[in-house]
Backbone as JSON, one array per atom type, in Angstrom:
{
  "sequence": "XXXXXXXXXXXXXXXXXXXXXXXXXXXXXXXXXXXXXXXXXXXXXXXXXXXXXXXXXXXXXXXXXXXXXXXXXXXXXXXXXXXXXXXXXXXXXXXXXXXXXXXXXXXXXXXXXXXXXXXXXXXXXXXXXXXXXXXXXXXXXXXXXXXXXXXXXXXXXXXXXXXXXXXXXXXXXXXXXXXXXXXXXXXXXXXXXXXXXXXXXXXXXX",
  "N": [[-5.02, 26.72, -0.32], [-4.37, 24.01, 1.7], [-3.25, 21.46, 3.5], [-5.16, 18.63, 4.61], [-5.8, 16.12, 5.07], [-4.24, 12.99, 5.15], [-3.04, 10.04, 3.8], [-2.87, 7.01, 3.37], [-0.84, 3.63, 2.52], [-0.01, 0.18, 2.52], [0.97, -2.14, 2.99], [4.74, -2.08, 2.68], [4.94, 0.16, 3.33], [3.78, 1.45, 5.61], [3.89, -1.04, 6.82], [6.92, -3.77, 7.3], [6.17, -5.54, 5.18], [6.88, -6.5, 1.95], [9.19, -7.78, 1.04], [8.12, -10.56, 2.21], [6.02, -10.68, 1.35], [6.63, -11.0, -1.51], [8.25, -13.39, -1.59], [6.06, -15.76, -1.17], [4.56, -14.58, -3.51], [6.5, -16.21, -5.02], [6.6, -18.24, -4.33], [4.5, -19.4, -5.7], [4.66, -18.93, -8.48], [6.8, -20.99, -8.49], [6.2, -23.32, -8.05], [4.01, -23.45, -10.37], [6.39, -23.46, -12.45], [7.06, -21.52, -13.7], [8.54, -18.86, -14.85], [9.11, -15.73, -14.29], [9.19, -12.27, -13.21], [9.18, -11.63, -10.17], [7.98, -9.12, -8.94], [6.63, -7.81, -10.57], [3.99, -7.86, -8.94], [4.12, -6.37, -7.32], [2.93, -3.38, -4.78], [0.39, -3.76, -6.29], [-3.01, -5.37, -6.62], [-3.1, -8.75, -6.7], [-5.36, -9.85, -7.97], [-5.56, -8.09, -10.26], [-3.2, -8.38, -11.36], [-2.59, -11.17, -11.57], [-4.05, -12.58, -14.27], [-2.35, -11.5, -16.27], [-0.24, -12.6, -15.62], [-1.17, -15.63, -15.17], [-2.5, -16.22, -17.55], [-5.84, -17.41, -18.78], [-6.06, -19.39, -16.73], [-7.75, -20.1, -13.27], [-8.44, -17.39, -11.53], [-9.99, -17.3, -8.83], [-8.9, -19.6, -7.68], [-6.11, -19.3, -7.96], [-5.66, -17.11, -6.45], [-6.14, -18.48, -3.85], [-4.34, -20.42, -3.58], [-2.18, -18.68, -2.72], [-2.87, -17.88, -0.32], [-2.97, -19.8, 0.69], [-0.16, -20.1, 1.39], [0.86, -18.99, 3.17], [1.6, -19.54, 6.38], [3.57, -20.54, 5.6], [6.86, -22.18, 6.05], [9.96, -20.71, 7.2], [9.34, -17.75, 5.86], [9.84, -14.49, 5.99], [9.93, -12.16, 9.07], [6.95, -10.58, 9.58], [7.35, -6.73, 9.94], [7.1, -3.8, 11.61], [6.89, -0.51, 9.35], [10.09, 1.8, 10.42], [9.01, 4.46, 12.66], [6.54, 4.44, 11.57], [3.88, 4.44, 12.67], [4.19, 6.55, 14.67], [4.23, 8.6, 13.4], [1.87, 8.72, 12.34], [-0.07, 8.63, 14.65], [0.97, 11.7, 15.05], [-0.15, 12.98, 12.54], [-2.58, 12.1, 13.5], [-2.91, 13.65, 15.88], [-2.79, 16.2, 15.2], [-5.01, 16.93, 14.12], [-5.82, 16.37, 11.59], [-7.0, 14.3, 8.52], [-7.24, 10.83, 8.41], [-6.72, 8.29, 6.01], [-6.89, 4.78, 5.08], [-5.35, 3.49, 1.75], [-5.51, 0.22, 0.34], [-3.77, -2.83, -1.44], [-4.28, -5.07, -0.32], [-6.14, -7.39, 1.2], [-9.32, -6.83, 3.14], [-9.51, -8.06, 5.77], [-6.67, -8.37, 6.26], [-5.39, -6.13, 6.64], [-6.75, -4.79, 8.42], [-5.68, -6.14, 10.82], [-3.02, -6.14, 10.5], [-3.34, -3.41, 11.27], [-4.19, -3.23, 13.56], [-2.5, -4.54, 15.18], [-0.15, -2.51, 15.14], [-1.35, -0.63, 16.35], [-2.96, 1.48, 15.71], [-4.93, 1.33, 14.27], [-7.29, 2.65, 15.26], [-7.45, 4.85, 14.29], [-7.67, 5.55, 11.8], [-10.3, 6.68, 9.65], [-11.16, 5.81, 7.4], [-10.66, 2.76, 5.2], [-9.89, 1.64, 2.28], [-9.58, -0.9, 0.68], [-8.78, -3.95, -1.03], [-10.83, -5.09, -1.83], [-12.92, -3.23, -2.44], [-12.99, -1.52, -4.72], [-13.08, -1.37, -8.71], [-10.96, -2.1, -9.89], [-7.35, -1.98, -9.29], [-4.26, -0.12, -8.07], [-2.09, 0.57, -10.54], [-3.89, 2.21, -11.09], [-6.75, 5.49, -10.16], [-8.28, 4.96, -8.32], [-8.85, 3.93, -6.07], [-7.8, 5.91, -4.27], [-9.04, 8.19, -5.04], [-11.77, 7.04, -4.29], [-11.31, 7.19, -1.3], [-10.5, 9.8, -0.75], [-13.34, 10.91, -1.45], [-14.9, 9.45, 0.54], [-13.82, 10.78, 2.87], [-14.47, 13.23, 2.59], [-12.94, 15.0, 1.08], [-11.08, 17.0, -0.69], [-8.26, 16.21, -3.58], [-6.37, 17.63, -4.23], [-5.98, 18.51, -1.32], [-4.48, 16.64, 0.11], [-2.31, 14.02, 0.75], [-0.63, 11.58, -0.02], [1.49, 8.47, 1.05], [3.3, 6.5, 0.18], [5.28, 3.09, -1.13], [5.45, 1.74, -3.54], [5.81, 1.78, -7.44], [3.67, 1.64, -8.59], [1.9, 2.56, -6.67], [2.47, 5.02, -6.48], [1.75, 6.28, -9.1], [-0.95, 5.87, -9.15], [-1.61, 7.76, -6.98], [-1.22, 9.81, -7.93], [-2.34, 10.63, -10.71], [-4.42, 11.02, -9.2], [-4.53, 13.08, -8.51], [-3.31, 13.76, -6.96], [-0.65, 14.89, -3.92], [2.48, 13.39, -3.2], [4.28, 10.97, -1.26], [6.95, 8.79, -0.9], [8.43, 6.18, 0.42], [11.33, 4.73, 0.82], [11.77, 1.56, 1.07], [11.19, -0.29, -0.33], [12.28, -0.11, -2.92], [14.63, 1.87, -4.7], [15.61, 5.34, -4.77], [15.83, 6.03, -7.47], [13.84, 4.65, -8.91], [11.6, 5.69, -7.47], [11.13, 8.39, -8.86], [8.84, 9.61, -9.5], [7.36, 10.44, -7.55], [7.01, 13.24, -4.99], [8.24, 13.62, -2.95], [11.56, 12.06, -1.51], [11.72, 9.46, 0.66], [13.53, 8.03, 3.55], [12.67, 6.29, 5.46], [9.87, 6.74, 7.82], [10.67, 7.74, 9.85], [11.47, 10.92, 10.22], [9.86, 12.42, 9.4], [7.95, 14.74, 9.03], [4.67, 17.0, 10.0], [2.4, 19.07, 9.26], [2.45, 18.68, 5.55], [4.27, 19.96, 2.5], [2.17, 22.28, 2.66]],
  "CA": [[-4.94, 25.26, -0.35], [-4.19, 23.31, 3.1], [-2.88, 20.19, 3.51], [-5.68, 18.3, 6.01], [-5.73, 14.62, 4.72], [-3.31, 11.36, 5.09], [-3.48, 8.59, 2.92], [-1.64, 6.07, 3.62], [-0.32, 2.75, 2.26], [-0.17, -0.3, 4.12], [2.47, -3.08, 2.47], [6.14, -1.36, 2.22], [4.75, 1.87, 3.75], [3.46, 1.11, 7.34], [4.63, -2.46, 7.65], [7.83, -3.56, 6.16], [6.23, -7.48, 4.11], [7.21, -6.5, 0.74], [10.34, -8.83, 0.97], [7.72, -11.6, 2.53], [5.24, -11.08, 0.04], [7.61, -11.64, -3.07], [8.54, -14.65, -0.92], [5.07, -15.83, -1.29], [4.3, -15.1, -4.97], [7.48, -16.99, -5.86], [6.62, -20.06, -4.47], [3.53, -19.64, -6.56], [5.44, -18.84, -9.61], [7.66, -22.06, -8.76], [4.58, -24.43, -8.16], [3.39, -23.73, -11.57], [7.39, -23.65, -12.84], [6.53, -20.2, -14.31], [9.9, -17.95, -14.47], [8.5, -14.35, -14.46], [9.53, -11.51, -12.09], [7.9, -11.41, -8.81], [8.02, -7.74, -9.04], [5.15, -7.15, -11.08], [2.96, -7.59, -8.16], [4.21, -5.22, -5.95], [1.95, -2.52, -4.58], [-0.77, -3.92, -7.45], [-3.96, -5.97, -6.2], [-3.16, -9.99, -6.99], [-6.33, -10.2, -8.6], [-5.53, -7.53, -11.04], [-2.02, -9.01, -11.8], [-2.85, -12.92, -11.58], [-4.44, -12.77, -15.54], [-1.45, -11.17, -17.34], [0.49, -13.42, -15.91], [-1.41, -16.58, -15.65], [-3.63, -15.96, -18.88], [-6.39, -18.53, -19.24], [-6.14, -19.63, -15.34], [-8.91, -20.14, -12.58], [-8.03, -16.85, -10.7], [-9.79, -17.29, -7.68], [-7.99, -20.8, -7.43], [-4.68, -18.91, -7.75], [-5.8, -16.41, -5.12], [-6.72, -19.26, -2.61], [-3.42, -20.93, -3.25], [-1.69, -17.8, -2.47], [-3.22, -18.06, 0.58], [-2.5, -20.86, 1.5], [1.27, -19.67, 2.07], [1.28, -17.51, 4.44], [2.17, -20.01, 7.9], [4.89, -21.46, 4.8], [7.98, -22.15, 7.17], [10.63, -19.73, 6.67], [9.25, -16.7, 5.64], [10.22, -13.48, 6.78], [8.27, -11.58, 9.81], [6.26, -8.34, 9.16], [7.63, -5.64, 11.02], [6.7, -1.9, 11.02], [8.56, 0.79, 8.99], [10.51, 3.1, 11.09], [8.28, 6.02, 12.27], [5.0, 4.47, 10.47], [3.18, 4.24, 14.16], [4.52, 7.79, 15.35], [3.72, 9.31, 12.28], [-0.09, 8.36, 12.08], [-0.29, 9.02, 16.16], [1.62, 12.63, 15.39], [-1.34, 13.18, 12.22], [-4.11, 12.26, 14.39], [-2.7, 15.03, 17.16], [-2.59, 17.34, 14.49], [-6.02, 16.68, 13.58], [-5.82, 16.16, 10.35], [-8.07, 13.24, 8.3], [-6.5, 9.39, 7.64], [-7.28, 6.9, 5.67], [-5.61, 4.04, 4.39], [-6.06, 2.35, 0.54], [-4.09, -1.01, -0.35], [-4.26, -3.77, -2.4], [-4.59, -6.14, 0.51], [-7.76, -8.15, 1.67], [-10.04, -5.69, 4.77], [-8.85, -8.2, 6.95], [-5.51, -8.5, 6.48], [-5.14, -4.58, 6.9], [-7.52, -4.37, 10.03], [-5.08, -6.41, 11.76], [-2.0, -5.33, 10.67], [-3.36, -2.04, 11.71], [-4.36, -3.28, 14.91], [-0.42, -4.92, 15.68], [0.27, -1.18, 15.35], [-1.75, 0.04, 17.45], [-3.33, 2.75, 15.35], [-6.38, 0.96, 13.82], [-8.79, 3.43, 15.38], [-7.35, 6.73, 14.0], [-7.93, 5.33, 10.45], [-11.69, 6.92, 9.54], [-11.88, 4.78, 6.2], [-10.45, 2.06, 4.8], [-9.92, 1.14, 1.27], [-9.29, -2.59, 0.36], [-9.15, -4.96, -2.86], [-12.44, -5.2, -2.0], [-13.5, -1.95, -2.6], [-12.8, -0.92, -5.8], [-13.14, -2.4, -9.64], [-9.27, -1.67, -10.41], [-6.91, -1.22, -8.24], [-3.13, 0.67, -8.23], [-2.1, 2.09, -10.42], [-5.47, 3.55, -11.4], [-6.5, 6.36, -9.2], [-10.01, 4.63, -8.06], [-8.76, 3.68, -4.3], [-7.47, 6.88, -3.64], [-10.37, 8.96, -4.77], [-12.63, 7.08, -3.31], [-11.01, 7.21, 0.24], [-10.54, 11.28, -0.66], [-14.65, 11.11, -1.19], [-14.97, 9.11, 1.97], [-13.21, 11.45, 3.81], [-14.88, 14.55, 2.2], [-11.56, 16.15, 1.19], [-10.12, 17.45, -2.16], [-7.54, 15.33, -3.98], [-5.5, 18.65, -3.85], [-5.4, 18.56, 0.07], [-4.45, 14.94, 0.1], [-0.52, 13.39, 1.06], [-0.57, 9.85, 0.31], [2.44, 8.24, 1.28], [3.6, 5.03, -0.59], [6.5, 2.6, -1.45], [5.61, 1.37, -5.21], [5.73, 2.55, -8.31], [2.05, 1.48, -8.93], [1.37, 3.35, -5.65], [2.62, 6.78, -6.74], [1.2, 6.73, -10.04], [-2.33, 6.28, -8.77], [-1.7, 8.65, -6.49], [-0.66, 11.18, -8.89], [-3.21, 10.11, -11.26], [-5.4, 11.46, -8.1], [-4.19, 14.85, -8.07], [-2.73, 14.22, -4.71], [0.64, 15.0, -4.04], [3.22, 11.85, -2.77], [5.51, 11.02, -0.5], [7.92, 8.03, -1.08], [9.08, 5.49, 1.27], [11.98, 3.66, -0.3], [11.73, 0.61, 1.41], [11.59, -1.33, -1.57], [12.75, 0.62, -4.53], [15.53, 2.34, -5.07], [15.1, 6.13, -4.75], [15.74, 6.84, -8.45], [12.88, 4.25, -9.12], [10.24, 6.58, -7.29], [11.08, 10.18, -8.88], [7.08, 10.78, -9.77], [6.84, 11.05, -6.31], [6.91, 14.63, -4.98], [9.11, 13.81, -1.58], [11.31, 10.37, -0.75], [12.39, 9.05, 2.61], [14.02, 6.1, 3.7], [11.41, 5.49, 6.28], [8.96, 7.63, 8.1], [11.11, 8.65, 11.34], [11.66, 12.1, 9.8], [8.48, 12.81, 8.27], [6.7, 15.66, 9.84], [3.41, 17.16, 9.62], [1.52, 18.77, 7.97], [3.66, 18.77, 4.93], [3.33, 20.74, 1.6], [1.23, 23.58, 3.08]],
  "C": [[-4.24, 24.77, 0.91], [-4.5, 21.84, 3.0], [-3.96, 19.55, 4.79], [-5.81, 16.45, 5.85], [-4.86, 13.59, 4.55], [-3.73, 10.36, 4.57], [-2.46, 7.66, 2.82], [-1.67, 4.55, 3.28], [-0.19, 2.05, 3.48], [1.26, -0.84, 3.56], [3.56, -2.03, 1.89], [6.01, 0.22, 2.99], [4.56, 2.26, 5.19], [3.95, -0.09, 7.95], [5.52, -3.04, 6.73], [7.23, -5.76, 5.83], [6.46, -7.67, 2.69], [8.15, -8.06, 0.02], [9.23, -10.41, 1.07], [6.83, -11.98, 1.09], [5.71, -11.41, -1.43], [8.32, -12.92, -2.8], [7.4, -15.8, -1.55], [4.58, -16.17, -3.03], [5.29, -16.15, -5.22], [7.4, -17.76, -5.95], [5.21, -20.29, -5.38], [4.1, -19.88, -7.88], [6.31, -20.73, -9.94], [6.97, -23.35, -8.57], [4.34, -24.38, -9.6], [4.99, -23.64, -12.66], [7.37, -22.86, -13.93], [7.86, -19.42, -14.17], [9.05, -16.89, -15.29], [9.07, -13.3, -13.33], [8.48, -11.37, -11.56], [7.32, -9.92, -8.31], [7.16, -7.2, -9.52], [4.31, -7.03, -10.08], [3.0, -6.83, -7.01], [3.71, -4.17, -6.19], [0.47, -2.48, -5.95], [-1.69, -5.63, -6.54], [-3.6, -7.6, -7.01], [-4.24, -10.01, -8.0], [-5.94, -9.23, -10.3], [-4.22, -8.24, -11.93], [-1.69, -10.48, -12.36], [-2.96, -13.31, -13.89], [-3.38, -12.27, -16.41], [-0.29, -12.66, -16.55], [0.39, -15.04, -15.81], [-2.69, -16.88, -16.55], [-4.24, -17.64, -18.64], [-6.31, -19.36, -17.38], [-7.55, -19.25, -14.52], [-8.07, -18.9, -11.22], [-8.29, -16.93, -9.17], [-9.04, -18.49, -6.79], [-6.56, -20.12, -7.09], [-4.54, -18.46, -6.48], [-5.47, -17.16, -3.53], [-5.28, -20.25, -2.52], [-2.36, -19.83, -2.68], [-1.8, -17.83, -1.0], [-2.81, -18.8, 1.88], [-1.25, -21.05, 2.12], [1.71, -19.26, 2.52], [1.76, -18.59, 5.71], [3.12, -20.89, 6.52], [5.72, -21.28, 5.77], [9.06, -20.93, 6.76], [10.55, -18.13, 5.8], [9.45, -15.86, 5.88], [9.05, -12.88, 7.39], [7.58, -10.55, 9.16], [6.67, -7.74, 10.37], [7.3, -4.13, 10.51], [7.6, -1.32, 10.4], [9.16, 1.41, 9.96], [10.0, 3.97, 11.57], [7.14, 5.71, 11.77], [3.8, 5.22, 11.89], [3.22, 5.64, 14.6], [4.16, 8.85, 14.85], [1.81, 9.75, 11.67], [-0.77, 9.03, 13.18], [0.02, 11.42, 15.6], [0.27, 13.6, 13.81], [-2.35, 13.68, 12.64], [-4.07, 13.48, 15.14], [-2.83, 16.45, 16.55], [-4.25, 17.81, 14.33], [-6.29, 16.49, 12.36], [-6.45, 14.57, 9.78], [-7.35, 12.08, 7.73], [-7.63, 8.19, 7.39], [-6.27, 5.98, 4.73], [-6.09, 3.37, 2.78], [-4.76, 1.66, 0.25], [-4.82, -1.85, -1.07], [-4.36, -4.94, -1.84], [-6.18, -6.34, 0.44], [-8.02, -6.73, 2.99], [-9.35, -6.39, 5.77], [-7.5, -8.27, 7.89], [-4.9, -7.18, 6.93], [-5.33, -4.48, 8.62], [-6.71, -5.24, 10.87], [-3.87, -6.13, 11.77], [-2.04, -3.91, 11.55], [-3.11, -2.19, 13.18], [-3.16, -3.52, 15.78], [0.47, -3.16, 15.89], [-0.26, -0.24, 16.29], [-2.57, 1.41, 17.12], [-4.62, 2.42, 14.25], [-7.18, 2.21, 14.3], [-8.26, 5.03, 14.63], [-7.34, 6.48, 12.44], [-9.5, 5.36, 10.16], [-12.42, 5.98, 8.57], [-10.5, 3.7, 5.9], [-10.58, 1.67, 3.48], [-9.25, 0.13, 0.84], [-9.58, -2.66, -0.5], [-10.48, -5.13, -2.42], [-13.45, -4.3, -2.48], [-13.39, -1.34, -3.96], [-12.67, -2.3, -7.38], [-12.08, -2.97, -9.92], [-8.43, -0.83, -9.46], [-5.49, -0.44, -8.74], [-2.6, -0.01, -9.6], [-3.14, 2.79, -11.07], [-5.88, 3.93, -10.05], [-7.79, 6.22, -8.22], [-10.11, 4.75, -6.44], [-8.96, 5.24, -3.85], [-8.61, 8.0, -3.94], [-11.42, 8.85, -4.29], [-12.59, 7.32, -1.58], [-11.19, 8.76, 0.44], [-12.21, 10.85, -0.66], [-15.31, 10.84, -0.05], [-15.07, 9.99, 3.09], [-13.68, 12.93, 3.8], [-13.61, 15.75, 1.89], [-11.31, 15.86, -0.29], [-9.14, 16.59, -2.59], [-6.57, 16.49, -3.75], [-4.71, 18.9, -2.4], [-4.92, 17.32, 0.36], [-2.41, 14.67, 0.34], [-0.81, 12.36, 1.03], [1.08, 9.51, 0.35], [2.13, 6.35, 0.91], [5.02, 4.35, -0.81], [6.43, 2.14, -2.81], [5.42, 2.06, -6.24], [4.49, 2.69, -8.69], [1.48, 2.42, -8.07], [1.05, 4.89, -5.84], [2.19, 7.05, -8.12], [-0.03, 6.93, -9.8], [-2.49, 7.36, -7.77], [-1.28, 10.28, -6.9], [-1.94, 11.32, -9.68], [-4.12, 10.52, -10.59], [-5.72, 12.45, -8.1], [-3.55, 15.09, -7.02], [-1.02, 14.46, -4.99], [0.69, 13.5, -2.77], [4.39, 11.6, -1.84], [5.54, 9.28, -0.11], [8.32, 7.55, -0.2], [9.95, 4.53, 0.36], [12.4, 2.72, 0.51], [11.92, -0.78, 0.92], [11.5, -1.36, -2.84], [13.51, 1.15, -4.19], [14.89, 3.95, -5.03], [15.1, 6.58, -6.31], [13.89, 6.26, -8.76], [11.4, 4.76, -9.11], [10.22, 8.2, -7.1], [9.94, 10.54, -9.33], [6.67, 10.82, -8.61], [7.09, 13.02, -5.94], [8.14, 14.82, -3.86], [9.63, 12.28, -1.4], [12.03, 10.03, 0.11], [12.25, 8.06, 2.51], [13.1, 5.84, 4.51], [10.92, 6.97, 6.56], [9.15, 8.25, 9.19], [11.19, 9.97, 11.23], [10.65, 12.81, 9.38], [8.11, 13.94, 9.36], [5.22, 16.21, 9.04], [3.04, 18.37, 10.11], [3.15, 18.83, 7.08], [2.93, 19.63, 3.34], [2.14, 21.83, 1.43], [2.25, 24.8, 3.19]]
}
């Protein structure tokens, strides 16, 4: 068994907007004067999350107001993790196969990626667009493993949510933990967890 595949997370894992994006829901939450934790929707697809917690709601309405908050004043920037950039680059050199699955939009990824500078060494792409159900069911991540023509066994996805590492368990893949925005007890079904990704080497688990 040989480790040849990267799977990688985008929000909390490659770029640190976790903080922004719970920024974001909230003011949704406080528009509709909804007190709920903003926490449910981390590393889980909006769309999937929207109906438990606004039952009986016009989701893609919600979606599109969601949207609409992103140039909100005061938000916090997106900045990279630690090591995400060096880590992907130090992959690729290896040769080894990446692909990314999130619960973002395609486009919002493909440019984050691109701010990083490592858009092209990502072979596939898996987006909320792509799948019926997203984290934590294991749909993204096996389809990106099928994509990629690689085993769920040879597979390292690297994540920051709890939703993240269950679907990626749920995969067969083994995990590796960025605690960026959890707590490290929070993500012990991971397999490995690091404060960021400056340390990380590669391959790993071989």
């Amino acid at each position: 068994m040989g480790v040849d595949t990267a799977l990688f997370d985008l929000d909390g894992t490659l770029i640190n907007t976790e903080v922004r994006n719970k920024a974001i829901w909230q003011l949704l939450l406080d528009n509709h004067d909804l007190d709920h934790d903003v926490a449910v929707f981390m590393g889980r697809r909006g769309r999937d999350v929207l109906p438990e917690v606004f039952p009986g709601h016009d989701i893609d309405q919600l979606i599109a107001e969601v949207f609409s908050y992103d140039d909100h004043p005061g938000l916090p920037e997106v900045v990279p993790v630690p090591g995400a950039a060096e880590l992907v680059r130090r992959v690729a050199a290896y040769g080894s196969r990446i692909g990314l699955v999130t619960s973002a939009h395609r486009t919002w990824a493909e440019h984050r990626l691109d701010q990083l500078g490592v858009r092209e060494l990502f072979e596939v792409l898996v987006t909320a667009e792509d799948v019926q159900v997203g984290k934590p069911h294991p749909a993204g991540y096996l389809l990106a493993a099928t994509q990629l023509r690689a085993e769920p066994d040879d597979c390292v996805v690297f994540e920051d949510s709890v939703a993240g590492i269950t679907a990626a368990k749920a995969a067969g893949m083994r995990c590796v933990a960025v605690a960026t925005t959890h707590v490290g007890g929070d993500l012990a079904g991971a397999d490995l967890v690091v404060a960021d990704l400056t340390a990380v080497g590669w391959p790993l688990f071989s």
